[in-house]
Steps between C-alpha positions, in 0.01 A plus 500: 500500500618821429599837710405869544776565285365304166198781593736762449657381232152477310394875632883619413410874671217550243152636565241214583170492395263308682185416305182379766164407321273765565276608217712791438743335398294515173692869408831299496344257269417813251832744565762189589641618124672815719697276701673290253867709479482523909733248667303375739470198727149357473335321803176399548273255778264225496323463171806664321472301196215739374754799541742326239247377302281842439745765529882400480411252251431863301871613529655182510592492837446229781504543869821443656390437860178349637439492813195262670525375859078438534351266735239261476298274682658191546180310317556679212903501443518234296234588238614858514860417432470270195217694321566873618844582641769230392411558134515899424819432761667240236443696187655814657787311644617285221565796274894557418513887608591549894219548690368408869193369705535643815256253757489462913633189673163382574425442127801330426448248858157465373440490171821449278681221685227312557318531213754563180881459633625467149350857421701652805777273372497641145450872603668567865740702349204714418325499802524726768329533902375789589618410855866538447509832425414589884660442803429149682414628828236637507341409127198556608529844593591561076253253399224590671375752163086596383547348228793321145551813396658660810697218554607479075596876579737446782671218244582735249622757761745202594560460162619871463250632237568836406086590500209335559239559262138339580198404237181400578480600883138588469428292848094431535244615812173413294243194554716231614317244282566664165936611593587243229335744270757785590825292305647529175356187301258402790459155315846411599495593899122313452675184415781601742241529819323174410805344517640626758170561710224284369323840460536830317417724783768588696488684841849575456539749219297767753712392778825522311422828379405648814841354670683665221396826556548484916813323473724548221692815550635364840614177339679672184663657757617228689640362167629811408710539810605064457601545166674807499267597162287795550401457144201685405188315420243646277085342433441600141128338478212747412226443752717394796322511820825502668658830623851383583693446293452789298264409184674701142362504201645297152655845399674564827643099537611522147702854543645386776635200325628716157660714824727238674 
């Protein structure tokens, strides 16, 4: 299994962009043209295979680093593995450019050695735990996050990305029953949650979304402070409910970049 310093090897100082599935998302889809002479280290979560296959796909670009540490019942690993997670994981891993899949321990105990050691066999080199990058004792105090994205933040702070540029961070307070509707090709995170869940309605979008808001300037802080990276990190999705960090606008993000 590889380090934190494969991670920085893969980020190599450049800006990251992290690209989350909220329905915004859908701008990038449209203006993802304007990025494609910016070097730029592209990351995205979870159902990341949509991200290279509707917009990166446009500029010929992949994602470099993935990063998916999710949890689910215990009932459901084994279906959700083999039809959901293993296989978008395989595709992205077996191509020839360098790229990473940055998990937790818990997934890798769980799920890979049980389940398909010959994939973690095949792509170690590749595969990266989130719980490395922070001291031992106590983890929990840097694990202990509202939500994947805080915690895929404080990785590429380790990693020493120059920026952090986030897409689709619309986050969702609306009937709890329809917060599947609120993604970027909701027939995806549909298949996703009834995977995962047995159910499309998820509880935890509000709840992740609220604990977001409340709790993520104090943790970018802490990780700030860790990593020695006070990197900037900038929201660029139209519609965000959040106020921190800062939303910009396309035209903003993308003077910033023709400026560094």
């Amino acid at each position: 299994m590889t380090d934190i310093n494969y991670l920085k090897e893969i980020i190599n100082g450049r800006t990251v962009a992290i690209c989350l599935q909220g329905k915004s998302i859908e701008t990038l889809e449209k203006r993802i043209t304007e990025f494609k002479d910016f070097d730029i280290c592209w990351t995205s979560l979870g159902v990341f295979d949509i991200i290279d296959t509707y917009i990166l796909s446009k500029i010929n670009k992949t994602l470099d680093i993935v990063f998916d540490c999710a949890t689910v019942a215990s009932a459901r690993i084994p279906h959700y593995e083999k039809y959901m997670r293993f296989p978008r994981l395989e595709k992205f891993l077996s191509r020839k450019k360098k790229n990473l899949w940055i998990t937790s321990r818990g997934i890798i105990r769980d799920s890979i050695v049980p389940l398909y050691p010959e994939f973690f066999q095949l792509y170690q080199h590749k595969i990266c735990e989130v719980d490395r990058f922070f001291p031992a004792k106590p983890l929990g105090k840097w694990m202990n996050v509202p939500n994947s994205f805080t915690l895929a933040v404080g990785a590429m702070l380790a990693g020493e990305a120059k920026e952090i540029i986030v897409f689709g961070m619309d986050g969702y307070l609306g009937d709890p029953t329809k917060g599947v509707e609120s993604y970027y090709k909701s027939d995806y995170i549909i298949k996703e949650r009834q995977a995962a869940l047995g159910t499309v309605q998820d509880p935890g979008i509000n709840r992740d979304s609220k604990e977001l808001e409340e709790k993520f300037t104090n943790k970018l802080i802490e990780f700030q402070k860790l990593f020695w990276n006070h990197a900037t990190i900038l929201n660029c999705s139209p519609g965000s409910i959040f106020k921190i960090p800062k939303n910009n606008t396309y035209d903003e993000i993308i003077g910033r970049l023709n400026d560094n």
